[in-house]
C-alpha positions as CSV (number, residue, x, y, z in Angstrom):
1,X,-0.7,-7.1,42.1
2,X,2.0,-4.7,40.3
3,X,2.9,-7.8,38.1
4,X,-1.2,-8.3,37.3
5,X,-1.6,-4.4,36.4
6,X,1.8,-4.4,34.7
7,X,0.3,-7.0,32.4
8,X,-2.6,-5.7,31.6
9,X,-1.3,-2.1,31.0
10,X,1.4,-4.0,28.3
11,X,-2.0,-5.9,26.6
12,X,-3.9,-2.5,26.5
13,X,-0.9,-0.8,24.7
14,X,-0.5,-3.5,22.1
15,X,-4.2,-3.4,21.4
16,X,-3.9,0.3,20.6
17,X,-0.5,0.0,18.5
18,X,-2.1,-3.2,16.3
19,X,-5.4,-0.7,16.3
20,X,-3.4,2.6,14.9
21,X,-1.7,0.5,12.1
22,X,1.5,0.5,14.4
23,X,2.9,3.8,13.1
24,X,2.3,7.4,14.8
25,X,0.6,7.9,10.9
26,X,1.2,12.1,11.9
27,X,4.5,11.0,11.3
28,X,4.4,8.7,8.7
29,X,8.3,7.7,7.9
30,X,9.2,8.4,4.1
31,X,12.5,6.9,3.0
32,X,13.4,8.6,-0.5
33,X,16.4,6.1,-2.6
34,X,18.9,8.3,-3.9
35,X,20.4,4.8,-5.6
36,X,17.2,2.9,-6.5
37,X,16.6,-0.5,-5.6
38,X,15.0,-3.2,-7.7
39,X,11.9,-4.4,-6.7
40,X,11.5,-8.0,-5.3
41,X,9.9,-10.3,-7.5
42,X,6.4,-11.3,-6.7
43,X,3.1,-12.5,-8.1
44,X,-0.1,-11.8,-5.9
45,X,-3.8,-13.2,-6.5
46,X,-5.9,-9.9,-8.2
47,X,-9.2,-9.7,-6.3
48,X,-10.4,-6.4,-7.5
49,X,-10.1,-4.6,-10.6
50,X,-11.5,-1.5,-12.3
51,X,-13.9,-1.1,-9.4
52,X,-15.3,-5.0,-9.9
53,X,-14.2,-8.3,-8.3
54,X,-11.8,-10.8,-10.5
55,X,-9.7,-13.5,-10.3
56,X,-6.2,-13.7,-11.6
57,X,-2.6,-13.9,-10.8
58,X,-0.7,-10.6,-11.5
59,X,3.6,-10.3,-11.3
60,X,5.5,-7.2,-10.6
61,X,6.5,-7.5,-13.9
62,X,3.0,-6.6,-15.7
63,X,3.5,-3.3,-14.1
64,X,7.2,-2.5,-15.5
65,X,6.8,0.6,-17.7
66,X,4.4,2.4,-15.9
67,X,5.2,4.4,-12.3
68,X,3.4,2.0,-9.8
69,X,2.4,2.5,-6.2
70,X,2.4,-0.9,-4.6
71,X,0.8,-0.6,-1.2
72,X,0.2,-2.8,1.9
73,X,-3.3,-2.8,3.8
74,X,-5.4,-4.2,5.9
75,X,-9.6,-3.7,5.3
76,X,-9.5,-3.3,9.6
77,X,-6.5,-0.9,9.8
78,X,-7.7,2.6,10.2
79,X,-4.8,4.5,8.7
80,X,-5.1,1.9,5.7
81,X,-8.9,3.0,5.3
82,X,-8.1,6.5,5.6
83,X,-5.4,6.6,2.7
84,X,-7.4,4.3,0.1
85,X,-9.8,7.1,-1.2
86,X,-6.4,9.6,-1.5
87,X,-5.2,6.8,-3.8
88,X,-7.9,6.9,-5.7
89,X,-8.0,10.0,-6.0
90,X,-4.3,9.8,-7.1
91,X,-4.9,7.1,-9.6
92,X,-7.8,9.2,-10.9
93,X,-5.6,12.0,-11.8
94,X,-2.9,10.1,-12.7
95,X,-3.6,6.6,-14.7
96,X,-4.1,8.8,-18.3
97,X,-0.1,9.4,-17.9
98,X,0.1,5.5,-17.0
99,X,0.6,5.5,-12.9
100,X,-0.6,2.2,-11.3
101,X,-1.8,1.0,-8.0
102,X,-1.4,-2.0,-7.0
103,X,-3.1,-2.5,-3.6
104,X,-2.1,-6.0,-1.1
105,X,-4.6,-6.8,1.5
106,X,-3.0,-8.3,4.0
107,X,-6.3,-10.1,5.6
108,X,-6.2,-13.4,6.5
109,X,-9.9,-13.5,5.2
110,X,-10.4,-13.0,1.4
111,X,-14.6,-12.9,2.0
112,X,-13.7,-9.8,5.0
113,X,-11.5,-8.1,2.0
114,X,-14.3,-8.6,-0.6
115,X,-16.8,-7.2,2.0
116,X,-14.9,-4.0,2.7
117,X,-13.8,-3.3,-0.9
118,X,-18.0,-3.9,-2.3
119,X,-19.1,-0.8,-1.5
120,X,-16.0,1.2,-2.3
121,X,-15.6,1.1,-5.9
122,X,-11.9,1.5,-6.2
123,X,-10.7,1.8,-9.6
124,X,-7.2,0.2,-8.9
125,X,-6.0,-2.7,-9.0
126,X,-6.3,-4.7,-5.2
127,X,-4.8,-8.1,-4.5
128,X,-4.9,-10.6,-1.6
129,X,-1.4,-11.6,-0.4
130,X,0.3,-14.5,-0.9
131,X,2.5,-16.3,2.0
132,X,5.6,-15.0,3.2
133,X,5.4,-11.8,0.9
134,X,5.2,-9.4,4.1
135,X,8.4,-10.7,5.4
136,X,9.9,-10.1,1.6
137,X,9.4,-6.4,1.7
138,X,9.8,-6.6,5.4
139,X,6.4,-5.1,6.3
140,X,6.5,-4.9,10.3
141,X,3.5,-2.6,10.0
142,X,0.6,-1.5,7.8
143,X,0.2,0.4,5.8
144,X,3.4,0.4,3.9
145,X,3.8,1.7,0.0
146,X,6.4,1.5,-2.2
147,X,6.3,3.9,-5.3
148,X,8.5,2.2,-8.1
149,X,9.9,3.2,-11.2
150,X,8.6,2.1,-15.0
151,X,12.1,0.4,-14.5
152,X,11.1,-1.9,-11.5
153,X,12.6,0.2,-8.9
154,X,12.3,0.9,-5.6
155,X,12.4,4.9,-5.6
156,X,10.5,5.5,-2.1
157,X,9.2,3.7,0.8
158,X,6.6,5.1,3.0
159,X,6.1,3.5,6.7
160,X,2.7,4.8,7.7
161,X,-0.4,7.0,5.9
162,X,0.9,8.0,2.4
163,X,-0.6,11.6,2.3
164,X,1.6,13.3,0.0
165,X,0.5,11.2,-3.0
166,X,-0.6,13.6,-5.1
167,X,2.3,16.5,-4.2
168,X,4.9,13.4,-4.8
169,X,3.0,12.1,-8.4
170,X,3.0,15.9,-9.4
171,X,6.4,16.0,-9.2
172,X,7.2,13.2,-10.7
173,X,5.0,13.7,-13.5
174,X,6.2,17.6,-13.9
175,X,9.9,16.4,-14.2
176,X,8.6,13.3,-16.7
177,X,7.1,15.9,-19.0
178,X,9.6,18.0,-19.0
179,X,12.1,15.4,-20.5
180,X,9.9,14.9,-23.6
C-alpha cells in the first residue's frame, strides 16, 4: 500500500513540475558570460513572421549583426505563455535599434503551435524546432532564452521566465549608444 501511494505521490509531482515549465519561474536562473560563448549553429523551420504564418528555413547566421533573443517554448507551458507578450513588448521597443527574437516552439505538433500563435499576433520571428536541437543547447526545461551578441555570442542564458527583458535590453542599448 505505501509502495502504491509512494507511486502515485511521485506521478502527481512530475505532472506539476512538466505543468510549471520545470523551473520555480520566481526564481528564474540567469547565467551572465563574462567570456562569451559562440552560439551553436543551427537552422530552424520559420512558422510565423511579422504577426503572419510563413514557411522558410532561417540559420543563426541571418541574425548575426543584430542583438537576438533566441528563446525556447512550448504553446502548453504556462511560464512560456506568460513571458511571450513581455517579448513583444521588448521587440516593440526595441527592433528600430535592430534587436531580434527568434522564438523555438518546442511542440511536437506544428497545427497545436499555429493554433496558439493565430490569435496572438506576435510580431517576431517564431520557429518550430528541428530534431535534436534541445539537446544542442541542452534545454532540460522550457522556457529557456539565450540573448546573443550581433557577433554570434552567447552573452546570457536564462533557465525559467525571462522578466527582466526590458531592464536587460535598456542596458544594453544605453551602453551601445553611448559608444557611438
Amino acid at each position: 500500500m505505501r509502495r502504491k501511494i509512494a507511486y502515485i505521490l511521485a506521478i502527481a509531482l512530475f505532472i506539476v513540475a512538466a505543468y510549471y515549465g520545470f523551473y520555480d519561474n520566481d526564481k528564474a536562473q540567469a547565467i551572465t558570460y563574462q567570456k562569451p560563448s559562440p552560439i551553436p549553429q543551427f537552422s530552424v523551420n520559420l512558422v510565423y513572421q511579422n504577426g503572419v504564418p510563413v514557411n522558410k528555413t532561417v540559420s543563426i547566421n541571418d541574425f548575426k549583426g543584430h542583438y537576438t533573443l533566441v528563446n525556447f517554448f512550448a504553446s502548453w507551458c504556462p511560464p512560456c505563455k506568460a513571458e511571450l507578450p513581455l517579448f513583444e513588448q521588448a521587440y516593440q521597443k526595441f527592433s528600430p535599434y535592430g534587436f531580434r527574437i527568434l522564438a523555438i516552439s518546442m511542440d511536437d505538433n506544428q497545427n497545436a503551435l499555429m493554433n496558439f500563435l493565430k490569435d496572438k499576433h506576435f510580431t517576431f520571428d517564431v520557429a518550430i524546432h528541428s530534431p535534436g536541437l534541445g539537446s544542442k543547447f541542452n534545454v532540460t526545461g522550457l522556457p529557456t532564452s539565450y540573448l546573443i551578441d550581433p557577433n554570434g555570442n552567447i552573452i546570457k542564458v536564462i533557465y525559467g521566465e525571462y522578466t527582466t527583458i526590458n531592464q536587460d535590453l535598456s542596458g544594453i542599448y544605453t551602453r551601445f549608444n553611448a559608444r557611438r
